[in-house]
mmCIF file as gemmi writes it, N, C-alpha and C atoms, coordinates in Angstrom:
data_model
loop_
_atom_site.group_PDB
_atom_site.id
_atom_site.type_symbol
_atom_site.label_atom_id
_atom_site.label_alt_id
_atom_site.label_comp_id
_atom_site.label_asym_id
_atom_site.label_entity_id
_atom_site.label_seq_id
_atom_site.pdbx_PDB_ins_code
_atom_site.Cartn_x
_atom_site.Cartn_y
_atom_site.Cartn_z
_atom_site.occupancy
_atom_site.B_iso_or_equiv
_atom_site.pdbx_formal_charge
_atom_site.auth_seq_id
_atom_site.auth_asym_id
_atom_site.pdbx_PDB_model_num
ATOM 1 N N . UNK Axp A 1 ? -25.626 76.314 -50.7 1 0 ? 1 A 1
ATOM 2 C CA . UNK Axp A 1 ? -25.697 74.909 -50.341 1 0 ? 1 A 1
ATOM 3 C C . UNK Axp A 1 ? -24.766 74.128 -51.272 1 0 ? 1 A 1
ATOM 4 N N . UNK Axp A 2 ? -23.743 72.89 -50.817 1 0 ? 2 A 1
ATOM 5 C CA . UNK Axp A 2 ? -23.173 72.268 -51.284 1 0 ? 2 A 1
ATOM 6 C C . UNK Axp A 2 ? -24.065 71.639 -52.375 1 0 ? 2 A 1
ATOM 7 N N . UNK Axp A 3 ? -23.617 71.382 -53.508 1 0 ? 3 A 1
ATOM 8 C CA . UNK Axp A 3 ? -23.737 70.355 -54.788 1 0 ? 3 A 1
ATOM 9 C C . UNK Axp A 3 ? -24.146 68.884 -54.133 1 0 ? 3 A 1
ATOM 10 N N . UNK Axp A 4 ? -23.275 68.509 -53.392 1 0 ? 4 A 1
ATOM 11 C CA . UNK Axp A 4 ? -23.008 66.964 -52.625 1 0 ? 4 A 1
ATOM 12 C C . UNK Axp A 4 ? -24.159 67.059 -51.406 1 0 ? 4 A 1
ATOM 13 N N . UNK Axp A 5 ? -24.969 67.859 -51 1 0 ? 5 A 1
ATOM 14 C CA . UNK Axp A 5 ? -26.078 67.893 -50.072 1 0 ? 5 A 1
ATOM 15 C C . UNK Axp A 5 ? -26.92 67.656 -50.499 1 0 ? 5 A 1
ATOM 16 N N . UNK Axp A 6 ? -27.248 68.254 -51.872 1 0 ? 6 A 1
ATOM 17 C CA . UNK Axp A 6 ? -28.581 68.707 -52.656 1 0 ? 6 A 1
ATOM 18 C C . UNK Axp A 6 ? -29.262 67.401 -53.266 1 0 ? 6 A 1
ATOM 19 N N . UNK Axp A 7 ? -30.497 67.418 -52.849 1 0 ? 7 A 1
ATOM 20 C CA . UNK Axp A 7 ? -30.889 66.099 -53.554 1 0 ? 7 A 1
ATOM 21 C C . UNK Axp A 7 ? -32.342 66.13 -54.705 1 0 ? 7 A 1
ATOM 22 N N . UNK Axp A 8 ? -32.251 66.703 -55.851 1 0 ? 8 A 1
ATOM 23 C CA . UNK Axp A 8 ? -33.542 66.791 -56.39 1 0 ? 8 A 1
ATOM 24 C C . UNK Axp A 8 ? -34.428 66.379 -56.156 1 0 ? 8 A 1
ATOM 25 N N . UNK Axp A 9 ? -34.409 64.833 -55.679 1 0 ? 9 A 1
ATOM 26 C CA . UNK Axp A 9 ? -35.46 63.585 -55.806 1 0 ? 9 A 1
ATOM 27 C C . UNK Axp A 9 ? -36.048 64.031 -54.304 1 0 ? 9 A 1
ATOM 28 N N . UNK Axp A 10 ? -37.134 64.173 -54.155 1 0 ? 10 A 1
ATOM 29 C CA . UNK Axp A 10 ? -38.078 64.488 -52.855 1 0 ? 10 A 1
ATOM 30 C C . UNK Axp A 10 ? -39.068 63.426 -52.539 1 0 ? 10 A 1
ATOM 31 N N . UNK Axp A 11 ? -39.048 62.561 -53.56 1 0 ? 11 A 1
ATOM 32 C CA . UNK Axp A 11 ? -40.394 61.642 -53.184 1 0 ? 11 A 1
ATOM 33 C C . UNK Axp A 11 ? -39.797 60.658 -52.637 1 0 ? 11 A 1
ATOM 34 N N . UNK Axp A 12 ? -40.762 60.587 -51.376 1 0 ? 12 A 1
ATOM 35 C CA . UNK Axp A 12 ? -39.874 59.272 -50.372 1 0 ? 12 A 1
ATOM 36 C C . UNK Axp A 12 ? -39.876 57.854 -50.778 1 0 ? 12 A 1
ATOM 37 N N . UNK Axp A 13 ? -40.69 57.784 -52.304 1 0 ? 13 A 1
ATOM 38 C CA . UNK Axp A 13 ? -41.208 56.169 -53.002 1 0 ? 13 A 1
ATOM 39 C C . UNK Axp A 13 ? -39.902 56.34 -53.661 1 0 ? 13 A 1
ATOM 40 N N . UNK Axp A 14 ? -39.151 56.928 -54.85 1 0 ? 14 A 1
ATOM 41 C CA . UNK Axp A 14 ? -37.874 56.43 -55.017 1 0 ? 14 A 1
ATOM 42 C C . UNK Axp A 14 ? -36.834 57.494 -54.332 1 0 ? 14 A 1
ATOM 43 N N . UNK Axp A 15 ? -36.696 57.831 -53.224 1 0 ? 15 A 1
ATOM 44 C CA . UNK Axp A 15 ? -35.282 57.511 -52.456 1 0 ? 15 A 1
ATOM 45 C C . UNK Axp A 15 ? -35.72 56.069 -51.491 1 0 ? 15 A 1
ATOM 46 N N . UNK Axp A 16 ? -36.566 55.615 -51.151 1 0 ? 16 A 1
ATOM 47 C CA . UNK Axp A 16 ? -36.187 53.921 -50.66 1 0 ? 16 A 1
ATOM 48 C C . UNK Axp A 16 ? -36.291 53.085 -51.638 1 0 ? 16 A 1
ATOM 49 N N . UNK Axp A 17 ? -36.677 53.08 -53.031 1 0 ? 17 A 1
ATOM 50 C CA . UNK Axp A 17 ? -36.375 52.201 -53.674 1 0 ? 17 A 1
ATOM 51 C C . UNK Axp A 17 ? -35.236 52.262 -53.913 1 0 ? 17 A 1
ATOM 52 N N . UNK Axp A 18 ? -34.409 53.514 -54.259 1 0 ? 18 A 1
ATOM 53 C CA . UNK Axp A 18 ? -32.824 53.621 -54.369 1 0 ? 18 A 1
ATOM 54 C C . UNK Axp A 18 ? -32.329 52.949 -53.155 1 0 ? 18 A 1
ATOM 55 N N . UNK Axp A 19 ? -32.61 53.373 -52.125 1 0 ? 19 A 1
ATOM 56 C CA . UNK Axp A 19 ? -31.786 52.141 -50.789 1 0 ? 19 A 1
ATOM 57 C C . UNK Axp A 19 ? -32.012 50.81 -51.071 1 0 ? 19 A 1
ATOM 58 N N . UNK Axp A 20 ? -33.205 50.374 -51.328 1 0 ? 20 A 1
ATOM 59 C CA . UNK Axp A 20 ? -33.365 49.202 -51.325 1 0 ? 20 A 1
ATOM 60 C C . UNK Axp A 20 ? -32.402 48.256 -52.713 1 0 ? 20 A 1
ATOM 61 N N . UNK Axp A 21 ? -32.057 49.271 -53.708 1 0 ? 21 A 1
ATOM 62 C CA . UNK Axp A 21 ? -31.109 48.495 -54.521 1 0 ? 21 A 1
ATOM 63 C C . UNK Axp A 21 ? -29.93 48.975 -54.046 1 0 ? 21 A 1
ATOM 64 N N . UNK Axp A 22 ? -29.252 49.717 -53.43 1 0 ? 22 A 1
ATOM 65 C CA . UNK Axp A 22 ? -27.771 50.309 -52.955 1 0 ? 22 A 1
ATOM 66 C C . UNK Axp A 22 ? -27.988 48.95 -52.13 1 0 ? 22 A 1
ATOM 67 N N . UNK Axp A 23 ? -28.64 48.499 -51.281 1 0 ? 23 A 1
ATOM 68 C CA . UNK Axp A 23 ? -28.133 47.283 -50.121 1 0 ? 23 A 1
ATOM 69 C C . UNK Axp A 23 ? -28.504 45.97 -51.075 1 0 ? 23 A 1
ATOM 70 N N . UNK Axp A 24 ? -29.157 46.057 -51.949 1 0 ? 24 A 1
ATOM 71 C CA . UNK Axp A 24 ? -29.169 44.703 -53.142 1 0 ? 24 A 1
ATOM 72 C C . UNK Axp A 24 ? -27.044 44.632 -53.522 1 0 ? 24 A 1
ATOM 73 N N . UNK Axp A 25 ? -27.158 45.719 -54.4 1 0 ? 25 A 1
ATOM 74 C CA . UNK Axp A 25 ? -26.025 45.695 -55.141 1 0 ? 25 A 1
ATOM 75 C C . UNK Axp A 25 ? -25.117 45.73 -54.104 1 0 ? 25 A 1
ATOM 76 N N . UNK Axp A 26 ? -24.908 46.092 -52.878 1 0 ? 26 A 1
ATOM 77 C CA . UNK Axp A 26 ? -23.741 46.155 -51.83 1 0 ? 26 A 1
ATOM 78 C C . UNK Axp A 26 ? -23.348 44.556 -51.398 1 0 ? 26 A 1
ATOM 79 N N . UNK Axp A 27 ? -24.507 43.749 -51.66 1 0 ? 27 A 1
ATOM 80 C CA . UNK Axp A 27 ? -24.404 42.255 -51.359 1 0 ? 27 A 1
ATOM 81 C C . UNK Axp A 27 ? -23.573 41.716 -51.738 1 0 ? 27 A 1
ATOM 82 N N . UNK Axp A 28 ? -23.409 42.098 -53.225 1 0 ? 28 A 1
ATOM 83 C CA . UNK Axp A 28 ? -23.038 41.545 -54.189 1 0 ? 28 A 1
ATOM 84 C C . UNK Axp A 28 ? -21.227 42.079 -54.711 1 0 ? 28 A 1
ATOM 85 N N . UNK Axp A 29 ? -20.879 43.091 -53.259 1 0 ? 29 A 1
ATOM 86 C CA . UNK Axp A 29 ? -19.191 43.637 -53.606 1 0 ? 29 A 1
ATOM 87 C C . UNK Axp A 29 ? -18.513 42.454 -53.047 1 0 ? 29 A 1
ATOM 88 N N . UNK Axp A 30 ? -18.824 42.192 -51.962 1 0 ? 30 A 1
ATOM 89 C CA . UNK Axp A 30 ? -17.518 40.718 -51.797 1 0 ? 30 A 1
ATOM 90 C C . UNK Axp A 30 ? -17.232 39.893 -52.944 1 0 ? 30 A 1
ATOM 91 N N . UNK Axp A 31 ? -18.184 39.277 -53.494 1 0 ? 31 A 1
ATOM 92 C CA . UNK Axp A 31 ? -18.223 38.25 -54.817 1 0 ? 31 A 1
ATOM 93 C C . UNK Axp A 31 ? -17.513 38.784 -55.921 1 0 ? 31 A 1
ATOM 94 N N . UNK Axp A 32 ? -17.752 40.02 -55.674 1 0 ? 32 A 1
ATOM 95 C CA . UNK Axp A 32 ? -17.284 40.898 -57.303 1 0 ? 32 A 1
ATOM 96 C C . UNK Axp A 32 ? -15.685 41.131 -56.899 1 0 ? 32 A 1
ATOM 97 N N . UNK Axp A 33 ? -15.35 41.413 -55.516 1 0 ? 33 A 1
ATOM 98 C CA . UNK Axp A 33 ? -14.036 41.69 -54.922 1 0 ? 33 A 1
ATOM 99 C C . UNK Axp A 33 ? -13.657 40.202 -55.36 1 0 ? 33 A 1
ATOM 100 N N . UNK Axp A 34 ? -13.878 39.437 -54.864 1 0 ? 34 A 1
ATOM 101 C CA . UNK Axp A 34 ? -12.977 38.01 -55.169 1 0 ? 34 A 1
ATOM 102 C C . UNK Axp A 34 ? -12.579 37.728 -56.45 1 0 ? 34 A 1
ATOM 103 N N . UNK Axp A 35 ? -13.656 37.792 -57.003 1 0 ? 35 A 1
ATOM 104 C CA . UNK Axp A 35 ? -13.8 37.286 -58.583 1 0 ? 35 A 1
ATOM 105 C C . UNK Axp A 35 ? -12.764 38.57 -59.464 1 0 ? 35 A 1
ATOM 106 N N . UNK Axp A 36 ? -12.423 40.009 -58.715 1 0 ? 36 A 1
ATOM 107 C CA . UNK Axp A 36 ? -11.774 40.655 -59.782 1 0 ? 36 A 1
ATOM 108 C C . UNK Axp A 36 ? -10.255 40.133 -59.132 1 0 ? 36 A 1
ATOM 109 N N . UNK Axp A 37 ? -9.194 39.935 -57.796 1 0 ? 37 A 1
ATOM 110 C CA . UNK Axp A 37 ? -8.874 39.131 -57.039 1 0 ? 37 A 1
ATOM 111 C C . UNK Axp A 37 ? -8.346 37.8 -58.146 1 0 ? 37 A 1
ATOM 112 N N . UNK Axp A 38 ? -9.222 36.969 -58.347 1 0 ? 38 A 1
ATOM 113 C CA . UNK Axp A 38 ? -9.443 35.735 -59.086 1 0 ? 38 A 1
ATOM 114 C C . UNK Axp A 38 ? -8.516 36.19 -60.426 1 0 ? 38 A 1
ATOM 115 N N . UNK Axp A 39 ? -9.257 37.199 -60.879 1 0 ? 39 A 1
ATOM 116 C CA . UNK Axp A 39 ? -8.978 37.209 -62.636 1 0 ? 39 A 1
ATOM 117 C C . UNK Axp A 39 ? -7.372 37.905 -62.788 1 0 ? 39 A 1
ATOM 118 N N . UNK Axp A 40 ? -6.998 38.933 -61.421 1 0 ? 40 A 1
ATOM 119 C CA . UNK Axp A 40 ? -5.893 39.249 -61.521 1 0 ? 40 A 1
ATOM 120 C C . UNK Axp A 40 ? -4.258 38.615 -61.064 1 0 ? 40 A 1
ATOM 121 N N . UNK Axp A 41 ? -4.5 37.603 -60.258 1 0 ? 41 A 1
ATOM 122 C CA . UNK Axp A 41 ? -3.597 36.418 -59.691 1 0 ? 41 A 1
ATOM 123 C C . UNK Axp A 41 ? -3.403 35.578 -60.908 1 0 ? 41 A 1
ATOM 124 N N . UNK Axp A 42 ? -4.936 35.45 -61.752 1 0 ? 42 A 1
ATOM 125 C CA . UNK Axp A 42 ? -4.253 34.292 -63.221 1 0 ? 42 A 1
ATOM 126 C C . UNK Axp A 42 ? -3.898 35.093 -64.3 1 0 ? 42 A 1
ATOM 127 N N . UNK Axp A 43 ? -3.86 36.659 -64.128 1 0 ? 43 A 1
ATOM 128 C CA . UNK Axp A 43 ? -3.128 37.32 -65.336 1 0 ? 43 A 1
ATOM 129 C C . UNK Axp A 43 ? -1.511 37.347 -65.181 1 0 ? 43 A 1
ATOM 130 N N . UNK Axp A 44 ? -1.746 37.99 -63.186 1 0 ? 44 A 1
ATOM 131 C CA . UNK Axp A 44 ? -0.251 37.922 -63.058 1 0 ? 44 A 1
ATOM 132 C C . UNK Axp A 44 ? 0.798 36.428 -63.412 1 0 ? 44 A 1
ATOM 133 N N . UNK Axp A 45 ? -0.172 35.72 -63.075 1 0 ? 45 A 1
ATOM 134 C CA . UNK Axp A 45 ? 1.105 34.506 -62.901 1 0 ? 45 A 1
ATOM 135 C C . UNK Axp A 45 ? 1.152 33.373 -64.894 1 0 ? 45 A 1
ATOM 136 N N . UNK Axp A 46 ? 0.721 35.02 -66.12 1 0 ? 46 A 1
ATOM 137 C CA . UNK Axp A 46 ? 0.354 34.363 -67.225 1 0 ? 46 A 1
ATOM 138 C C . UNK Axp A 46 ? -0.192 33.819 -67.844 1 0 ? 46 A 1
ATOM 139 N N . UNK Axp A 47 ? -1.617 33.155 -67.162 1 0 ? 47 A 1
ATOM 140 C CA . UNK Axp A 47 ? -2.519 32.903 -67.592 1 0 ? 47 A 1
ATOM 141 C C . UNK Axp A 47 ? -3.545 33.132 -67.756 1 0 ? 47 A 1
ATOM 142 N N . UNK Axp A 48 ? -3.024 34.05 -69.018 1 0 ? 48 A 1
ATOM 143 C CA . UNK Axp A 48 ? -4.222 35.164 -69.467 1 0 ? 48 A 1
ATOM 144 C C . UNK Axp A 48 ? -5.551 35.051 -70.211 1 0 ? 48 A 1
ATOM 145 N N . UNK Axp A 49 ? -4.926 33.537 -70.989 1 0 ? 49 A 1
ATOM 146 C CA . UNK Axp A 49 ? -6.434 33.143 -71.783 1 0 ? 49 A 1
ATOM 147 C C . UNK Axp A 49 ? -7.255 32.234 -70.766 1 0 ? 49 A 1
ATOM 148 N N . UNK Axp A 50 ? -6.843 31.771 -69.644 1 0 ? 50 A 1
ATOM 149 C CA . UNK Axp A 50 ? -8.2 31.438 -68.409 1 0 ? 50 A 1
ATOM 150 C C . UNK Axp A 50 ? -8.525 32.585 -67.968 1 0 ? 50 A 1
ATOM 151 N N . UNK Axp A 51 ? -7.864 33.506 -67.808 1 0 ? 51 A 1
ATOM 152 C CA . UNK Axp A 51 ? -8.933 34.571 -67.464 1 0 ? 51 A 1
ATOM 153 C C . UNK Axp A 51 ? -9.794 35.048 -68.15 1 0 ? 51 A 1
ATOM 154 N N . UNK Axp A 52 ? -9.481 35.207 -69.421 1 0 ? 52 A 1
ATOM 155 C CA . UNK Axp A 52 ? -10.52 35.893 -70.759 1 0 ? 52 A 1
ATOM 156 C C . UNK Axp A 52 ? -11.464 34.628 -70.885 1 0 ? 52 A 1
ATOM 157 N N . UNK Axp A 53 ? -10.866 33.618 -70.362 1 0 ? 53 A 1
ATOM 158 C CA . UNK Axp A 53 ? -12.455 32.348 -70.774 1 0 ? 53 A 1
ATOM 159 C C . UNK Axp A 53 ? -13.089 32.489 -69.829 1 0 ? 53 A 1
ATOM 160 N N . UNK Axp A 54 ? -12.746 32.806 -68.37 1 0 ? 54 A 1
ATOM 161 C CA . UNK Axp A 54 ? -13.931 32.937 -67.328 1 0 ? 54 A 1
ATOM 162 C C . UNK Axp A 54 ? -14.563 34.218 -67.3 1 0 ? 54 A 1
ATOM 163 N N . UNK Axp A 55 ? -13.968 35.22 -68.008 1 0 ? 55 A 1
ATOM 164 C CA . UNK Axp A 55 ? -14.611 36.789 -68.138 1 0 ? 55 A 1
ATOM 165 C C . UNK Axp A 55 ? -15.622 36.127 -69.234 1 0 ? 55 A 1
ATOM 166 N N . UNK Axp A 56 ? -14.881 35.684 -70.44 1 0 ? 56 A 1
ATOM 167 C CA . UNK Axp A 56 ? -16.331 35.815 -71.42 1 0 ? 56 A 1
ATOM 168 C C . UNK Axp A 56 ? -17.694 34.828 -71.013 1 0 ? 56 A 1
ATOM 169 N N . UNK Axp A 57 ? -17.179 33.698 -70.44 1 0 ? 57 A 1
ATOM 170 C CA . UNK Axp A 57 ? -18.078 32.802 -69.251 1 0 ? 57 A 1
ATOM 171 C C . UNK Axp A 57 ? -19.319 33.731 -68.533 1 0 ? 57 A 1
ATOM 172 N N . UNK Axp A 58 ? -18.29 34.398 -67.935 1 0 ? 58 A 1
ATOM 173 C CA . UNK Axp A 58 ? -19.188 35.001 -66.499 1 0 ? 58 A 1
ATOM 174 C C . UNK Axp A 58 ? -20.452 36.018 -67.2 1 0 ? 58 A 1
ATOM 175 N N . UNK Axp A 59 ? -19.919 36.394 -68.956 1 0 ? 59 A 1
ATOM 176 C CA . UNK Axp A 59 ? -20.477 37.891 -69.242 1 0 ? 59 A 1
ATOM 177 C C . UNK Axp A 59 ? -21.977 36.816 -70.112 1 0 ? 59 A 1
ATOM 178 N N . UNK Axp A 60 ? -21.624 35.661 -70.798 1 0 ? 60 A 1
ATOM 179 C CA . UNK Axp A 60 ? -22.436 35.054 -71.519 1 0 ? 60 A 1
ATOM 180 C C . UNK Axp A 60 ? -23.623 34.244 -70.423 1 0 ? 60 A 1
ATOM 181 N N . UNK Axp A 61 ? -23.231 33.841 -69.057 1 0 ? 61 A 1
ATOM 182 C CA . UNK Axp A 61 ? -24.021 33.524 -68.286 1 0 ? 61 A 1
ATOM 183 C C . UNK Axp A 61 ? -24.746 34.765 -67.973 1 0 ? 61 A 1
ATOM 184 N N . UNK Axp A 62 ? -24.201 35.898 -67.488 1 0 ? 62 A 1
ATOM 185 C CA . UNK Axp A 62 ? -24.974 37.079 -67.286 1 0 ? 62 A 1
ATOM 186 C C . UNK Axp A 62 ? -26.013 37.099 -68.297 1 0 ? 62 A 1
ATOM 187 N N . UNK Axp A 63 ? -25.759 37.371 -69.568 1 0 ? 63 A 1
ATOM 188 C CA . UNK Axp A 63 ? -26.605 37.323 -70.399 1 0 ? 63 A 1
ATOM 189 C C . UNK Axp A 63 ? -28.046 36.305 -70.821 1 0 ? 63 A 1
ATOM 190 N N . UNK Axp A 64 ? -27.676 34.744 -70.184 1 0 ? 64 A 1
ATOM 191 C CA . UNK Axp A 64 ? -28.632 34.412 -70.415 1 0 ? 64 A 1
ATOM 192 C C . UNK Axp A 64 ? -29.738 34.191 -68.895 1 0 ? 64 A 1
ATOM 193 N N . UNK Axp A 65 ? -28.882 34.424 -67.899 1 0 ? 65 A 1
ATOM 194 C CA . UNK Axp A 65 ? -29.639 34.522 -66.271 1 0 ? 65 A 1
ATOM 195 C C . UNK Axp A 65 ? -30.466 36.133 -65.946 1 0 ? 65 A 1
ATOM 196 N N . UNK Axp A 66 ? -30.344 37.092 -66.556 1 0 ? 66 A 1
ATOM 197 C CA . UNK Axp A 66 ? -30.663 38.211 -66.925 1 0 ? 66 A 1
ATOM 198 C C . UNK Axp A 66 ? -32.04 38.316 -66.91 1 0 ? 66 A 1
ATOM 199 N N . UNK Axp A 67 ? -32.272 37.716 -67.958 1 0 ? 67 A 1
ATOM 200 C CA . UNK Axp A 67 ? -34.337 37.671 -68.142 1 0 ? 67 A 1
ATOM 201 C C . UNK Axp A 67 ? -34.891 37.109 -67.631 1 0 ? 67 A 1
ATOM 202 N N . UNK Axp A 68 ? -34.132 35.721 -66.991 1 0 ? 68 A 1
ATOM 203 C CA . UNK Axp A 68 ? -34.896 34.687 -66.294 1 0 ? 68 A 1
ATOM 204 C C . UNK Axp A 68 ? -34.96 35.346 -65.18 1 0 ? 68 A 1
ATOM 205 N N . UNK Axp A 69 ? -34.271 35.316 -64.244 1 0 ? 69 A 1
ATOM 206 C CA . UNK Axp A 69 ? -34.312 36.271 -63.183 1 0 ? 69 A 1
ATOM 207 C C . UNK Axp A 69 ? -35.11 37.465 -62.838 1 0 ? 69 A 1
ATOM 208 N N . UNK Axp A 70 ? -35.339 37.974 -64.235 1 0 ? 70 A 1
ATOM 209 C CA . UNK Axp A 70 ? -36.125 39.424 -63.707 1 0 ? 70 A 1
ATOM 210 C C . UNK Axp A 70 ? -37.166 38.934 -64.23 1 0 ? 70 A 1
ATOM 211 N N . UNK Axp A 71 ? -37.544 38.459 -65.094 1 0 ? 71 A 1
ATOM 212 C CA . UNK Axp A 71 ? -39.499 38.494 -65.645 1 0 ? 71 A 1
ATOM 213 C C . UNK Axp A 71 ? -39.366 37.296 -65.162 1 0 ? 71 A 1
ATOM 214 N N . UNK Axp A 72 ? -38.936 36.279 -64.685 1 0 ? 72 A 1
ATOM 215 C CA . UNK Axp A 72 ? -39.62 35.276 -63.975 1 0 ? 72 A 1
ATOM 216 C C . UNK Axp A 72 ? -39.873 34.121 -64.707 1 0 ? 72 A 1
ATOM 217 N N . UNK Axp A 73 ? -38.995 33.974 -65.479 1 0 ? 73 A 1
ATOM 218 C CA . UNK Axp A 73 ? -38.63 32.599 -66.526 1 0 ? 73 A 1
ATOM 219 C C . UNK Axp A 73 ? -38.687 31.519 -65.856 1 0 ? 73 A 1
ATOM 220 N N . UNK Axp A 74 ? -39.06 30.297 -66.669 1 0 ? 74 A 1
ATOM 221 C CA . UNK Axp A 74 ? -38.55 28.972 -65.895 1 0 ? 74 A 1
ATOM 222 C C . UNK Axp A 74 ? -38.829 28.613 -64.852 1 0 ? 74 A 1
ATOM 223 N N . UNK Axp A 75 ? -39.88 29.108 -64.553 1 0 ? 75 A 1
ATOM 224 C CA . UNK Axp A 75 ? -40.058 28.86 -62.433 1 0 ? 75 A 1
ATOM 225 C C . UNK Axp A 75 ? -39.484 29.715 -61.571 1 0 ? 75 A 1
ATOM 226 N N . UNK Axp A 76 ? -38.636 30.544 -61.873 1 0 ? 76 A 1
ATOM 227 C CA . UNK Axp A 76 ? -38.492 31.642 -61.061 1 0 ? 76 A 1
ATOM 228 C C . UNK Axp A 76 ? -39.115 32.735 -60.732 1 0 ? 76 A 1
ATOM 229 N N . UNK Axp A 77 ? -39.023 33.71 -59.338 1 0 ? 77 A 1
ATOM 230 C CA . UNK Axp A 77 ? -40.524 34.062 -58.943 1 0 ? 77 A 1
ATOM 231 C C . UNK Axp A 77 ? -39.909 35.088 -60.361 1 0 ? 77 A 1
ATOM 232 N N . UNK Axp A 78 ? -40.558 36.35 -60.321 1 0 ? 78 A 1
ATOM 233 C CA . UNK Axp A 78 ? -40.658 37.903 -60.842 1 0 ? 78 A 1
ATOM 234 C C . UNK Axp A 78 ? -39.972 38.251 -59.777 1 0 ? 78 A 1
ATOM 235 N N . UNK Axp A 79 ? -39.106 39.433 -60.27 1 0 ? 79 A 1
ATOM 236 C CA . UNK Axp A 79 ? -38.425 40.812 -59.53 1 0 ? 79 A 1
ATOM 237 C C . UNK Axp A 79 ? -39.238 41.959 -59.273 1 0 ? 79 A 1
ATOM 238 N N . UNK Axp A 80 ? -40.324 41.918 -58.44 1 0 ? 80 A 1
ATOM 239 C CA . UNK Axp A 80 ? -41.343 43.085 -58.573 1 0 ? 80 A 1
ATOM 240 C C . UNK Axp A 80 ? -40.973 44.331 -58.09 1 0 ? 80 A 1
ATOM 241 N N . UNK Axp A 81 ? -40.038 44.255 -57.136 1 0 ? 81 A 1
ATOM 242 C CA . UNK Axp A 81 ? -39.269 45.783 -56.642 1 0 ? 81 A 1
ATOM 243 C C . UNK Axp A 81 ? -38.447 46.343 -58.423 1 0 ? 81 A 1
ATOM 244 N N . UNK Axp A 82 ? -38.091 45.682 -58.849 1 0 ? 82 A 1
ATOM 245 C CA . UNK Axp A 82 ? -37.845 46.508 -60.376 1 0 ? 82 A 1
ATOM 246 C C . UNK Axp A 82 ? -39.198 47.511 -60.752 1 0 ? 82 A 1
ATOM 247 N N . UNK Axp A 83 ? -40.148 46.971 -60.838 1 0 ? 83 A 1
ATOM 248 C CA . UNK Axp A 83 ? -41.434 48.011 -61.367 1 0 ? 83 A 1
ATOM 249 C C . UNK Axp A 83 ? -41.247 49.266 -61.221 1 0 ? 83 A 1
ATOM 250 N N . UNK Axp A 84 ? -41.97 50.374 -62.381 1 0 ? 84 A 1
ATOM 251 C CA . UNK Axp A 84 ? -41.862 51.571 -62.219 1 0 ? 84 A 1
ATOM 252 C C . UNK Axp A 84 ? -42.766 52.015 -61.276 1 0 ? 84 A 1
ATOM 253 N N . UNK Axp A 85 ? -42.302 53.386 -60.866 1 0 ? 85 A 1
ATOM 254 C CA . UNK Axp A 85 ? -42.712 53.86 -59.386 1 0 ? 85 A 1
ATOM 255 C C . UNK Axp A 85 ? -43.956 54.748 -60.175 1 0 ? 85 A 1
């Protein structure tokens, strides 16, 4: 049997939680297509330190939307499909 067939994981609770984040994170390739798109049009045309300010931007917002988002900071619901299986 092929390597690329074989699937260790047998329990049908995480192979659909794995789908259910493969079509989360698939949402999220257009945005990421633009935005890499974005950062490479202002390197080409020399303007390299707006790009490094919206990379370190984008990485320091990540960082603080991160927790809120998943444990449910601030009025936002909880991420309960994260939970362990």
């Amino acid at each position: 049997m092929s390597l690329f067939l074989y699937s260790p994981v047998r329990e049908l609770e995480v192979v659909s939680g794995g789908a259910s984040y493969l079509r989360l994170r698939a949402l999220g390739l257009p945005i990421m297509a633009v935005a890499m798109c974005f950062d490479a049009s202002l390197r080409a045309v020399g303007a390299t330190k707006y790009s490094m300010v919206t990379i370190v931007a984008a990485a320091l917002l990540n960082i603080v939307l991160d927790p809120i988002m998943i444990y449910g900071l601030l009025g936002f619901p909880r991420v309960v499909f994260l939970e362990p299986l």
